[in-house]
C-alpha positions as CSV (number, residue, x, y, z in Angstrom):
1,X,35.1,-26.5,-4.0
2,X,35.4,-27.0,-0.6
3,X,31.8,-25.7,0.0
4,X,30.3,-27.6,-2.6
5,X,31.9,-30.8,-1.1
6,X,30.7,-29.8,2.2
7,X,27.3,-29.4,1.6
8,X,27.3,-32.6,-0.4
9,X,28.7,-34.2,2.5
10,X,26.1,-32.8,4.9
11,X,23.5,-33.9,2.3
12,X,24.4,-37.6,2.1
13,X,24.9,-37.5,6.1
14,X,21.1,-36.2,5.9
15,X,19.5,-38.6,3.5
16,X,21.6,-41.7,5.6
17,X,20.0,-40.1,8.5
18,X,16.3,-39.8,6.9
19,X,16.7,-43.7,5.5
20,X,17.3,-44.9,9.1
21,X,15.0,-42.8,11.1
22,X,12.3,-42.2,8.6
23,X,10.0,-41.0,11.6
24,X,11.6,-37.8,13.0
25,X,10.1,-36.4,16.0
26,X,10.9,-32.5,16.2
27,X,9.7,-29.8,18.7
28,X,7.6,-27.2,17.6
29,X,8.8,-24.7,19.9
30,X,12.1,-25.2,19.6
31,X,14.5,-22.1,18.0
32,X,14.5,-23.5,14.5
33,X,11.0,-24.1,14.4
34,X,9.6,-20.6,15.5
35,X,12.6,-18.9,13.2
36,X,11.1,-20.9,10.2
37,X,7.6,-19.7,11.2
38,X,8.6,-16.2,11.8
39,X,11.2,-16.0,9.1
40,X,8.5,-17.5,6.4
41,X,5.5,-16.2,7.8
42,X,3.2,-19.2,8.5
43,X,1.8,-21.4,11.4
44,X,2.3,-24.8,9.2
45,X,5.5,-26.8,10.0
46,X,6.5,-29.0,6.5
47,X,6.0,-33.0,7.1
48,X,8.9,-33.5,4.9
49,X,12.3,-32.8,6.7
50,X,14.6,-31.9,3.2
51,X,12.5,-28.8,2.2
52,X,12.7,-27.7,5.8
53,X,16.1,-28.2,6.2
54,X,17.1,-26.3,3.4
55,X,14.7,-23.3,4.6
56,X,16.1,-23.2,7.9
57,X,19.3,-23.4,6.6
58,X,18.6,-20.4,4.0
59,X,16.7,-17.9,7.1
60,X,20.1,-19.1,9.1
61,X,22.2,-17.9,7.0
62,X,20.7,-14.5,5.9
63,X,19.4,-13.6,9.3
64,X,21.5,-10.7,10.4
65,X,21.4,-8.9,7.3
66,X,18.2,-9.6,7.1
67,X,17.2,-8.3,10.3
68,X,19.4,-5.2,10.2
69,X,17.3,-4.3,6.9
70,X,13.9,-5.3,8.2
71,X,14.4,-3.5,11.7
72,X,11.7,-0.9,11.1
73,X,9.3,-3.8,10.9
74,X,10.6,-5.5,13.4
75,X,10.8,-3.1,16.3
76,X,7.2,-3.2,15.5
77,X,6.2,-6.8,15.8
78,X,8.2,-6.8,19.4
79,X,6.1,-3.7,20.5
80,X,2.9,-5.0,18.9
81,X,1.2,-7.3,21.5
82,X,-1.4,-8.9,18.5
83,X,1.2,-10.1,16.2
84,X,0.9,-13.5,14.9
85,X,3.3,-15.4,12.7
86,X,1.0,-15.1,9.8
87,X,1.3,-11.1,10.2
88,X,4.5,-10.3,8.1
89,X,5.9,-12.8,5.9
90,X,9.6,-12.5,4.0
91,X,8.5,-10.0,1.6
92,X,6.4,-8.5,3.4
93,X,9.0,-7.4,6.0
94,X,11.1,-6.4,2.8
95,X,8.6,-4.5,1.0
96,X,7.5,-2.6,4.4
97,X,10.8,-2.1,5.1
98,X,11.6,-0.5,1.6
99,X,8.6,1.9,1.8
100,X,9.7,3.4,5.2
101,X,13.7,3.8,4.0
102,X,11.6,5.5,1.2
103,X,9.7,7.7,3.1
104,X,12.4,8.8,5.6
105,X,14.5,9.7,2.5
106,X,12.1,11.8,0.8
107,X,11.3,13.5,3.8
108,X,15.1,14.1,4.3
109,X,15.0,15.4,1.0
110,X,12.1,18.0,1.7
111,X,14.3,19.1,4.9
112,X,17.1,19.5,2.7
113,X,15.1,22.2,0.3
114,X,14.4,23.6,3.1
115,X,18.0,23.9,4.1
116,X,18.7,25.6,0.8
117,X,17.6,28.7,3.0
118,X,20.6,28.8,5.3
119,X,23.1,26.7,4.2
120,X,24.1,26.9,0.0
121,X,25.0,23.6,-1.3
122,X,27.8,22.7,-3.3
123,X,27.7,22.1,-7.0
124,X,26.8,18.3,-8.1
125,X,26.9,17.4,-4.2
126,X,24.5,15.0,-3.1
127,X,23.3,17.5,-0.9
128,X,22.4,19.5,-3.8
129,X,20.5,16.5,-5.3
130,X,18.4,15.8,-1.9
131,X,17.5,19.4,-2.2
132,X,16.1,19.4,-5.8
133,X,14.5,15.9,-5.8
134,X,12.4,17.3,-2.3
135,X,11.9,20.8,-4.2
136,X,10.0,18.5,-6.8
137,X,8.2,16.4,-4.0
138,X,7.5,19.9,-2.8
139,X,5.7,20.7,-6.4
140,X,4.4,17.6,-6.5
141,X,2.6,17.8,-2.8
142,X,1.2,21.3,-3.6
143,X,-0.2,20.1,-6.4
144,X,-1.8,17.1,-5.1
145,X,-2.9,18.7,-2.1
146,X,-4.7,21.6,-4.1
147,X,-6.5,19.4,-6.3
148,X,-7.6,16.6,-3.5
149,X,-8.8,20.0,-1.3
150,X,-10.8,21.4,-4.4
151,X,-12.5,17.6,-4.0
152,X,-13.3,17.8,-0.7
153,X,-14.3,21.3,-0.8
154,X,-17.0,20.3,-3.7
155,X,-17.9,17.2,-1.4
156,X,-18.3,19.5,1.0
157,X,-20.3,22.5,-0.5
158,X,-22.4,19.7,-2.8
159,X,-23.3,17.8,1.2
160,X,-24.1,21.6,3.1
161,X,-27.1,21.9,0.3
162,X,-28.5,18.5,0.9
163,X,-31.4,19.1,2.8
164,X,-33.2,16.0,5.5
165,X,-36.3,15.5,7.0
166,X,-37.2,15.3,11.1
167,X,-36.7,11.9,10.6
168,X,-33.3,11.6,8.9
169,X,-34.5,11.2,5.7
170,X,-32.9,12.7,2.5
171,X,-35.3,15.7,1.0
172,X,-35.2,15.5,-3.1
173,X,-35.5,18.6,-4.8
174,X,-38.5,18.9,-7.4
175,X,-37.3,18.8,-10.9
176,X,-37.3,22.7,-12.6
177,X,-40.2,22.4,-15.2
178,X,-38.5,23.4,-18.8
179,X,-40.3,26.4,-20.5
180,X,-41.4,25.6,-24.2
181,X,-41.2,28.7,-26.9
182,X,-44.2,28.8,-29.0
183,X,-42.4,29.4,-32.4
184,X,-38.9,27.1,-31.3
185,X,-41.2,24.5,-31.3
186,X,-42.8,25.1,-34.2
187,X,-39.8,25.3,-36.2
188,X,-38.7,21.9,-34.7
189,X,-41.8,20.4,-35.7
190,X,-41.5,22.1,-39.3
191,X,-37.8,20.9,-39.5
192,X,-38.7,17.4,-38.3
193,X,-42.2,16.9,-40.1
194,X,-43.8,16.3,-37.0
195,X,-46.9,18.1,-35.9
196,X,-47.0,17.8,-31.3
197,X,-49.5,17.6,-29.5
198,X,-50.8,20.8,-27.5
199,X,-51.4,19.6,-23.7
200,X,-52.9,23.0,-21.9
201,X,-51.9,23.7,-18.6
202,X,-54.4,25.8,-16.6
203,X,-51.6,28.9,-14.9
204,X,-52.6,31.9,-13.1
């Protein structure tokens, strides 16, 4: 209750404040206006001072957890000299974020197979399950990998027989001439009722 009636407090205080200075002059570099681009991912600033009040009241609130989660990404917008605002958005952060606690998990999970070598793990451990999720990855990878370097190998061996000109150009291999069968074709045209016509071909 005492949140609710807070907030409802603020709001009135805010729509008094809009109703008597319905022209409000903010700066665009200040704090709250670069955390609302950077938090939401755009260069636009809103016209309308309620649904930016509420969105910089929202990234305020949720920032450190928010930032502790999306560190990966980041450490990499500090480092990266080209980033814009319009880079990373929210989600994006989020769902970059995610994928690299993914990746760093599976790979620990591949180590820990590994580790099955030296150290035994305990039954139902959550070592033990680390251990058989990246022998599966493992499988998984092999597998993958064998069929994408049977690909490339047939890429590869179908590219070595193509054959170019002085000039660059691609050299096209004359199509094999079929050989005909005197009595196959015969009893193709007896079966089909069809009598062909003979075109002579002069071979030495």
């Amino acid at each position: 209750m005492k949140i609710e009636g807070f907030l409802f407090v603020r709001l009135k205080i805010m729509i008094i404040f809009v109703k008597k200075y319905k022209d409000m002059k903010l700066n665009s570099n200040s704090i709250s206006s670069k955390l609302y681009r950077w938090f939401y991912g755009t260069n636009d600033l809103p016209n309308n001072l309620c649904p930016y009040f509420w969105k910089l009241v929202l990234s305020w609130l949720v920032l450190i957890p928010y930032s502790l989660f999306c560190l990966p990404v980041i450490l990499h917008e500090l480092f990266d000299k080209t980033y814009r605002f319009t880079d990373n958005s929210t989600g994006k952060r989020i769902g970059y974020s995610s994928l690299t606690y993914a990746l760093l998990f599976f790979i620990g999970c591949m180590l820990s197979s590994i580790g099955w070598f030296f150290i035994e793990p305990e039954k139902d451990s959550f070592y033990q399950f680390m251990g058989t999720l990246g022998f599966v990855i493992w499988v998984v990878s092999i597998i993958i990998g064998i069929v994408e370097g049977f690909k490339a190998f047939k890429e590869w061996n179908y590219s070595r027989k193509i054959k170019y000109d002085e000039n660059g150009r691609r050299i096209w291999n004359q199509p094999k001439e079929e050989k005909t069968y005197l009595v196959v074709e015969f009893a193709k045209a007896k079966y089909n009722k069809y009598c062909p016509k003979i075109d002579w071909i002069d071979k030495k």
